[in-house]
ZASEKOL-213034 format. One record per residue: x, y, z of N, C-alpha, C, O in turn. Coordinates in steps of 0.001 Angstrom, whole numbers, padded with zeros to 6 digits, always signed. Layout:
! residues N
XYZXYZXYZXYZ...
This chain:
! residues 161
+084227+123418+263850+084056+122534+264982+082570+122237+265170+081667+123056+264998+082439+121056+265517+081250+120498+265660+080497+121226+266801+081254+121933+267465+078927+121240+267287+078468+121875+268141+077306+121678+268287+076426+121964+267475+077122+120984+269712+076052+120504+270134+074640+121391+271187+074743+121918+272295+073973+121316+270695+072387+122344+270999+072209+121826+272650+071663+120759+272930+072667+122603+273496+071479+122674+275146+070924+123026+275786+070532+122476+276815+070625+124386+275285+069332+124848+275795+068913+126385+274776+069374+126821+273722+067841+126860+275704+067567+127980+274641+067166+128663+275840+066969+128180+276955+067073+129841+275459+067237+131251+275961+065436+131498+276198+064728+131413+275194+064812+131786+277507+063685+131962+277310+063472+133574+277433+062856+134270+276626+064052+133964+278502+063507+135545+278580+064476+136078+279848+064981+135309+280666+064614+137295+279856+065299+138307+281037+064690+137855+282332+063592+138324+282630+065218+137082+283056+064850+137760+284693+065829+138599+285620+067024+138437+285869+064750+139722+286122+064827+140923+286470+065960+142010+285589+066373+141801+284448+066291+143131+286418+066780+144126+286035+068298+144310+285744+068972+145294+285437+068585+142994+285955+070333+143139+285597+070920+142243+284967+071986+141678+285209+069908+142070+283814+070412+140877+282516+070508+139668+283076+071477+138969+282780+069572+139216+283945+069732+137408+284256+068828+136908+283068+067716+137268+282679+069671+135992+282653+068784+135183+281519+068122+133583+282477+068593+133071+283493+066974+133180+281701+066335+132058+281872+066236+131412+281021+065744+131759+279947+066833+129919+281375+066995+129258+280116+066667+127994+280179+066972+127284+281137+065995+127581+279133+065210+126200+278933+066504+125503+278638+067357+125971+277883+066638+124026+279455+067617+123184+279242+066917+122334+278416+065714+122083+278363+067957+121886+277710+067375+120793+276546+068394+119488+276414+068429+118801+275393+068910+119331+277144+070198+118352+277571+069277+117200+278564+068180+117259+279119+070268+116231+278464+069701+115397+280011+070395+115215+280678+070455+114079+281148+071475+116398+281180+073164+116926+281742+073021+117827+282012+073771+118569+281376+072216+118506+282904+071875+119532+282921+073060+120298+283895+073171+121522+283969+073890+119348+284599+075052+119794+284804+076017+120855+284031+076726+121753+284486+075755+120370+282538+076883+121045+282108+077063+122240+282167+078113+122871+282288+076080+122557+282086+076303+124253+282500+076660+124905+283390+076619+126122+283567+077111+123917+284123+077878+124547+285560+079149+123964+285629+079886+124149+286598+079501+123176+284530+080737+122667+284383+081729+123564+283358+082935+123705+283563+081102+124064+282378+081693+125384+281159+081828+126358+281937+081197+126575+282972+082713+127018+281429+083334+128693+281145+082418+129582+280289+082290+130764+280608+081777+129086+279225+081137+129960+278295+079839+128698+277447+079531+127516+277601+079487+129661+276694+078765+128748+275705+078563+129650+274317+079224+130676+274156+077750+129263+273484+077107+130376+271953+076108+130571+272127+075314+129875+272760+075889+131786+271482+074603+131974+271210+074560+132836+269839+074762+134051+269864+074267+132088+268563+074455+132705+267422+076000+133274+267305+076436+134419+267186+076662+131943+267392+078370+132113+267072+079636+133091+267710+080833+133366+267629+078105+133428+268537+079131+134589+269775+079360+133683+271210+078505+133213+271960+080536+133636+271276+080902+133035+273067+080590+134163+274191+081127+135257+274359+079570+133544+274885+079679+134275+276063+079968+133791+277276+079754+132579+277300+080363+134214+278296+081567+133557+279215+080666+133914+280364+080565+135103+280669+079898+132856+281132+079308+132840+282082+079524+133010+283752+079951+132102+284465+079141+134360+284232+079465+135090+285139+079065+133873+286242+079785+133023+286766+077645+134138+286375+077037+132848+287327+076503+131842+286808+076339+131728+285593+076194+131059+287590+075108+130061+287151+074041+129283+288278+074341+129533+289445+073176+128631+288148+072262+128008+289001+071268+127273+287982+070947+127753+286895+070743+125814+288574+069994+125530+287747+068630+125141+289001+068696+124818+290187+067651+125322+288221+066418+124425+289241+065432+124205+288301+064638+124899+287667+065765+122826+288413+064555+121788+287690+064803+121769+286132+065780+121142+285721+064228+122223+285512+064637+122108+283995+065121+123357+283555+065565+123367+282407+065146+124577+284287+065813+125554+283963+067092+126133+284226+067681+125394+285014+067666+126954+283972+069178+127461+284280+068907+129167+284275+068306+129931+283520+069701+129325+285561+069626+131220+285652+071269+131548+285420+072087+131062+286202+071745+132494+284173+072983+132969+283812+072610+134466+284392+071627+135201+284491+074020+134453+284712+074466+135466+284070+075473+135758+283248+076299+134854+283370+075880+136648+282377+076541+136598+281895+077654+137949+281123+077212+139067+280855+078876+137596+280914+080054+138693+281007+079238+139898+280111+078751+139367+279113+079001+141075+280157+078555+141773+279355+077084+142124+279081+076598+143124+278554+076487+140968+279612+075005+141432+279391+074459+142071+281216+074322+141427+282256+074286+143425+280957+074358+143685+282503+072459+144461+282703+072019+145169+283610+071895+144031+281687+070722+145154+281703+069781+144133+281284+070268+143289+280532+068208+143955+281664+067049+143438+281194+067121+143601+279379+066796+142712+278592+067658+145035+278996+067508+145330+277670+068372+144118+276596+067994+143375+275690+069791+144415+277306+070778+143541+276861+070230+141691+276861+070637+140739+276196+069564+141759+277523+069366+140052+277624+067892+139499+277087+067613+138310+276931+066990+140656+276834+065930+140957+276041+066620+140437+274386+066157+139482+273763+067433+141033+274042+068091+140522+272985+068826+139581+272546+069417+139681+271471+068898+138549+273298+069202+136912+273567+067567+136290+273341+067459+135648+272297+066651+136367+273942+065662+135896+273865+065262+135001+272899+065271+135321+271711+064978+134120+273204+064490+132599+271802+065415+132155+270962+065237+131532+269915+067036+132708+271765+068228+132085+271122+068778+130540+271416+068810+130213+272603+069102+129814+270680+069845+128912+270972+070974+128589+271858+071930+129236+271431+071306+127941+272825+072256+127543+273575+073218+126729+272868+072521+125742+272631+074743+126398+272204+075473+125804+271975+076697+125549+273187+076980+126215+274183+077329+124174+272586+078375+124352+273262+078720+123464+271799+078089+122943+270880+080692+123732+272390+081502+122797+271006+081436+121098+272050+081470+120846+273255+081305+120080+270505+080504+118784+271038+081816+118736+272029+081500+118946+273200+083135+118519+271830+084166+118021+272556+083988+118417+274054+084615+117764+274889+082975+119697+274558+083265+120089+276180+082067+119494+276561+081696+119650+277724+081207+118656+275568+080124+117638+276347+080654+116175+277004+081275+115224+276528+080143+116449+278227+080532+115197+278771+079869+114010+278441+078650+114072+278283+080467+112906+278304+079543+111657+277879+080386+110790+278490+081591+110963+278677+079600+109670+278857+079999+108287+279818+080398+107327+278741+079772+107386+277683+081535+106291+278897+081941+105229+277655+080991+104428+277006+081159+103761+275985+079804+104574+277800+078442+103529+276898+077551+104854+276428+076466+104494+275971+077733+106259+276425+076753+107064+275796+077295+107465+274315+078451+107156+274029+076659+108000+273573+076182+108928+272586+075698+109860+272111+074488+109631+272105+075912+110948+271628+075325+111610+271106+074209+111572+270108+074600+111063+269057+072832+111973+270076+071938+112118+269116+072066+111523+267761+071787+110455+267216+072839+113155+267311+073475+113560+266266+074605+112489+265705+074942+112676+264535+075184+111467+266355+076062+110660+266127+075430+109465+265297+076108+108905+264436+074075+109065+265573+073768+108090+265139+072341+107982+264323+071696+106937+264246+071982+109142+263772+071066+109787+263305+071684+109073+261630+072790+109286+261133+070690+108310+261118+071122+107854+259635+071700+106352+259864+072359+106009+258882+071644+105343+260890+072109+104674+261251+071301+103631+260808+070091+103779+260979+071791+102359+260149+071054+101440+259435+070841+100357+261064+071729+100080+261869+069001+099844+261121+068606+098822+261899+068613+097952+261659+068556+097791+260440+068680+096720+262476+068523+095288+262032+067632+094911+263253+067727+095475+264344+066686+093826+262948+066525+093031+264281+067471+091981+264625+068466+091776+263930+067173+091238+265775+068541+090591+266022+068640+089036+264928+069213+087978+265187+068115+089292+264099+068327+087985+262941+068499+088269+261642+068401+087578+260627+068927+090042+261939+069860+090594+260698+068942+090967+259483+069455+091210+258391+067527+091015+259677+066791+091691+258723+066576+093237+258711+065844+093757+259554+067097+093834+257932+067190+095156+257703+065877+095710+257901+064929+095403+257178+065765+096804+259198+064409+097430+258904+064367+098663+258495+063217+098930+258146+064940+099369+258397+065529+100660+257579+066237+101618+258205+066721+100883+259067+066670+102661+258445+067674+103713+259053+066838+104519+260150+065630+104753+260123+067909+104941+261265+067260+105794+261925+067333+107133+261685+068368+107794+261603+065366+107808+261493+065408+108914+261004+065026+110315+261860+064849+111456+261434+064964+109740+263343+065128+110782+264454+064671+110269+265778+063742+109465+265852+065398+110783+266973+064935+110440+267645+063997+111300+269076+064435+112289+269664+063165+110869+269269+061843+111492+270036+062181+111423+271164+062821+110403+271417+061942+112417+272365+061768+112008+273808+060713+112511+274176+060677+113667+273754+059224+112091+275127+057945+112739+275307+058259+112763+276989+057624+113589+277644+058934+112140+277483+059870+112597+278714+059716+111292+279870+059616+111268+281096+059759+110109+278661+060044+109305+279559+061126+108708+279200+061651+107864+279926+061577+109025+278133+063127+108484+277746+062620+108664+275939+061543+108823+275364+064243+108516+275451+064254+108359+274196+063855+106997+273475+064014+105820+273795+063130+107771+272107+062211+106684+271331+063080+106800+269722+063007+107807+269018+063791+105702+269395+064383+105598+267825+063244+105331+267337+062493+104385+267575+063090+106588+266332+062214+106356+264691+063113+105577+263987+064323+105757+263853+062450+104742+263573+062973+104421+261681+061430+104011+261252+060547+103328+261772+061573+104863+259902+060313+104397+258809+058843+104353+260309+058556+105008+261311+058526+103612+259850+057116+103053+260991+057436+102664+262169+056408+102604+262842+058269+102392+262712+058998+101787+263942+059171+102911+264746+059695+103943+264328+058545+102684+266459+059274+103609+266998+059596+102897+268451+058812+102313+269200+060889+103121+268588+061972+102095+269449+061754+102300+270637+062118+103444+270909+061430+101890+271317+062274+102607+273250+063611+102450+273195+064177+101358+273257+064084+103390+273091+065329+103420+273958+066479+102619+275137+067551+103059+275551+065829+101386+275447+066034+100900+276302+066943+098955+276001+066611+098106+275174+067814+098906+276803+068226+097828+276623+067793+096798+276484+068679+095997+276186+066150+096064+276592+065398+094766+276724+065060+095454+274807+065006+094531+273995+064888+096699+274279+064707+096868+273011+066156+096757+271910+066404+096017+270958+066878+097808+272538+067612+098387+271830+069278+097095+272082+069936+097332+273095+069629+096258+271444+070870+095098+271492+071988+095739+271726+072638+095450+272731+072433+096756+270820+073708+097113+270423+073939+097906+269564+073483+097520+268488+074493+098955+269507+074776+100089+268945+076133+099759+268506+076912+099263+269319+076551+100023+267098+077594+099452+267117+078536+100802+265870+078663+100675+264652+079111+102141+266873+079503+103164+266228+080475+103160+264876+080499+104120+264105+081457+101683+264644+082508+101719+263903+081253+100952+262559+081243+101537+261476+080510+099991+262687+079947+099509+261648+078327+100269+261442+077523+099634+260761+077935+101453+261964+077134+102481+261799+075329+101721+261639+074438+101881+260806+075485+100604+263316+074324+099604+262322+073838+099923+264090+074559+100364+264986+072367+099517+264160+072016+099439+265637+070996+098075+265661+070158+097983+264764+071054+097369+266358+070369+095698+266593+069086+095768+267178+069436+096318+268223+068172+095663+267268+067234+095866+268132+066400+094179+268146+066449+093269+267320+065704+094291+269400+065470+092961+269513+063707+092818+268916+062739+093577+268850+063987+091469+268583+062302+091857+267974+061446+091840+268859+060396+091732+268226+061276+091865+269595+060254+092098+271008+059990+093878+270933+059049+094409+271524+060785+094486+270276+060602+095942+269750+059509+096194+269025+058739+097150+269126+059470+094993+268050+058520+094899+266425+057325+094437+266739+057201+093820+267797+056352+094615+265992+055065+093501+266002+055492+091816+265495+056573+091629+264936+054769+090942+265691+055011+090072+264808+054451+090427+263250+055000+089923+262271+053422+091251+263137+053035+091632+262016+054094+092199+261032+054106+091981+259821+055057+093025+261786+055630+094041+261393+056798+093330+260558+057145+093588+259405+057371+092269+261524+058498+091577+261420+058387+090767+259897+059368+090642+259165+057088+090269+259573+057003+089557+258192+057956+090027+257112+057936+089502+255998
């Protein structure tokens, strides 16, 4: 099963295994919407939860000691992709990662080869290009023909030659 990355494990707070955890989602909900999550292919089934600001405080079934949650530390957060929530116009990352560009007059500018957020929103790489994220850039995403449109107001005119 597929499985999507949301946060990571920073360190124990206090004495009875509360973990602190860097969210890496922009749903930071979800973690108060699950039963459990992974951490290195083990489910653990989340006692409490609370989030404030970009972080999340667990607890969790079994880890009852600073020691125990000392040993989570700089782990990965998973969940399986299916218990991520997504709205009918979103996407996943990972979904469209390898995705051939066009501008909107169908000239191929090459595939998308990751995408960046510096935290004002997401930026599509391809090759030299780097996209905003945003609808006046980004046309149409189009999941069944694996192609994404972008408008040339994205490009230089230089670029566009």
């Amino acid at each position: 099963m597929e499985k999507v990355l949301i946060g990571k494990i920073l360190k124990p707070r206090g004495l009875r295994g509360e973990l602190k955890v860097q969210i890496l989602t922009n749903k930071p909900d979800v973690f108060l919407d699950i039963d459990c999550f992974n951490v290195n292919d083990k489910c653990y089934t989340i006692n409490d939860a609370s989030i404030q600001g970009n972080f999340g405080y667990f607890t969790l079934v079994g880890i009852k000691s600073y020691e125990d949650a000392d040993e989570l530390r700089g782990k990965q957060i998973w969940i399986n992709k299916d218990s991520f929530p997504l709205e009918d116009d979103e996407v996943l990352e990972s979904d469209i990662i390898g995705f051939e560009m066009f501008d909107e007059d169908g000239k191929k500018i090459g595939s998308l080869d990751r995408v960046e957020n510096y935290g004002s929103g997401d930026i599509l790489i391809c090759g030299e290009y780097s996209i905003p994220n945003e609808d006046v850039f980004v046309l149409e995403t189009n999941m069944k023909t694996r192609k994404i449109i972008v408008s040339k107001i994205a490009l230089t005119a230089e670029e566009i030659r």
